[in-house]
C-alpha positions, 0 to 999 in steps of 0.5 A: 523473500518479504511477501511470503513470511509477511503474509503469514504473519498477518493471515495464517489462522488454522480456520473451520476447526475454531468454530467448533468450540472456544478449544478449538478456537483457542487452539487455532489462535495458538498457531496463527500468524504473530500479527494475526495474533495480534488483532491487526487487520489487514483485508486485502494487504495493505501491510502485506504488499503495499507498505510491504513494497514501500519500503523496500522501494525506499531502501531500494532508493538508498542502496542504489543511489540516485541518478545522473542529474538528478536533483540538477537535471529536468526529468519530465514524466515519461508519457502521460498518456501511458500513466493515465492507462495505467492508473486506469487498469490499475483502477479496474482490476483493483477492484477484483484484488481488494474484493476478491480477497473475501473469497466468496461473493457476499455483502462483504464483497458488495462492500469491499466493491464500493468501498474501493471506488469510493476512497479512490473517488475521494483520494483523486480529487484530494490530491488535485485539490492539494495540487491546484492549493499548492501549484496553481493548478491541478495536474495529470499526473497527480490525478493519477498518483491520487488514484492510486493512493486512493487504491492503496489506502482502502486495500485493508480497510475496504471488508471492514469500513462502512462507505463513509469511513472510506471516504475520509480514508481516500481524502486523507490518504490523497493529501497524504501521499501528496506530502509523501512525494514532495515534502517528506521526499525531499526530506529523506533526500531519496531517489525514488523515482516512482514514488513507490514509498510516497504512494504505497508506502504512505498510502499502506501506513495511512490505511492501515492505521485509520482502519483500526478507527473506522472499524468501528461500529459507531463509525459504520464499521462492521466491528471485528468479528469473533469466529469462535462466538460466531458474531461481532466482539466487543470493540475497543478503538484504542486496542484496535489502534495498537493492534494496526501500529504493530502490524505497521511496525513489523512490515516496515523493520521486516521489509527494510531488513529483507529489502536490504540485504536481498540488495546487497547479494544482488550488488555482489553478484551481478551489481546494481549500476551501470556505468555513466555512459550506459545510464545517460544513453538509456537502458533500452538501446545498451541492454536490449539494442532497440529504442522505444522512441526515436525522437 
């Protein structure tokens, strides 16, 4: 229900036609998706999913509620060594969503590629570096979610941002999305548990906003490009700014809107909680009959 309007509003451009003449170009901008029209770039969906998924993650939070003990109990990780797998795949296979999303294999995707490794680089080593500054010691756990903070910070930025603009990206978004997880968790008092708006929430706001600054030609950006000119535009970071903040103005009203009332429907027909007996026993063993671990 969110993704689809979303993606429209960021991507859908008529195409070939606009490069026949300024008419045709002018008519297929007539047509395009309200951010699109706005100027918002987004490469790989930085707005699009992953602020996208935030959000809805937060509100998801709210409406839910928190769990047994939580805030009263200890809830350790799960398993460690499942999360870093994860993060690892996650790592690998990012690198076909943000450079396949230029859909042809060309400089731009060479760039998308590096761009990618780069910013994760970066954003893991921020947050262990925050971690170790503020507990003592790095952790796992933080290694991972700084990877992948790092994923989702150069997801719009990695077609557009020279090699050193997504560094400062990943150790921007590392710090960041640390914050996200504790300071501003606390702050918002929500449950969530995996720290889907902390990370891609965060991490989606943080990308998005500094791609309007290092795309930039004089910060080794690649300019924003004028179809109908058939070469790079005129840039202006301050327009440029403005443009990428409606884009993360209407993905976070959009996502809360449709988030909240998808979980309302979902409350009234089948309900969101279960009973307190089935929540401490585990899901696992009182939905599906079988247990993970028998400990």
């Amino acid at each position: 229900f969110s993704y689809l309007p979303m993606a429209h509003m960021v991507w859908y451009w008529a195409g070939p036609d606009a490069y026949l003449d300024a008419k045709a170009g002018e008519a297929a901008a007539a047509t395009a998706g309200f951010l699109f029209q706005k100027g918002a770039l987004d490469f790989a969906g930085g707005t699009v999913v992953h602020i996208n998924a935030g959000i809805a993650g937060l509100v998801a939070a709210y409406v839910l509620g928190k769990r047994i003990g939580y805030g009263k109990e200890q809830m350790a990780p799960h398993n460690l060594t499942m999360t870093m797998i994860g993060a690892s795949l996650l790592w690998v296979g990012w690198f076909g969503f943000n450079v396949g999303s230029n859909l042809e294999a060309n400089g731009v995707a060479a760039l998308a590629f590096v761009n990618t490794l780069l910013a994760t680089a970066a954003a893991t080593l921020a947050w262990s570096f925050a971690e170790w500054m503020l507990k003592g010691k790095p952790s796992m756990l933080g290694a991972a979610s700084g990877a992948v903070a790092g994923l989702v910070a150069i997801t719009p930025a990695c077609g557009f941002v020279g090699p050193m603009g997504a560094l400062v990206i990943g150790l921007v978004a590392g710090v960041a999305c640390l914050w996200g997880v504790t300071g501003l968790k606390h702050m918002l008092g929500a449950d969530d548990s995996l720290d889907v708006f902390g990370v891609h929430g965060i991490g989606g706001m943080v990308g998005a906003f500094l791609t309007g600054v290092f795309v930039a030609p004089s910060l080794g950006g690649t300019g924003v490009y004028d179809y109908v000119a058939n070469k790079v535009g005129d840039f202006d970071m301050g327009t440029q700014i403005i443009s990428q903040l409606w884009g993360i103005g209407t993905a976070v009203v959009w996502s809360a809107v449709v988030a909240f009332v998808a979980l309302k429907i979902v409350d009234i027909i089948v309900g969101l909680r279960v009973p307190e007996d089935e929540e401490r026993e585990g899901l696992d063993v009182t939905a599906h009959g079988e247990s993970a671990y028998n400990l």
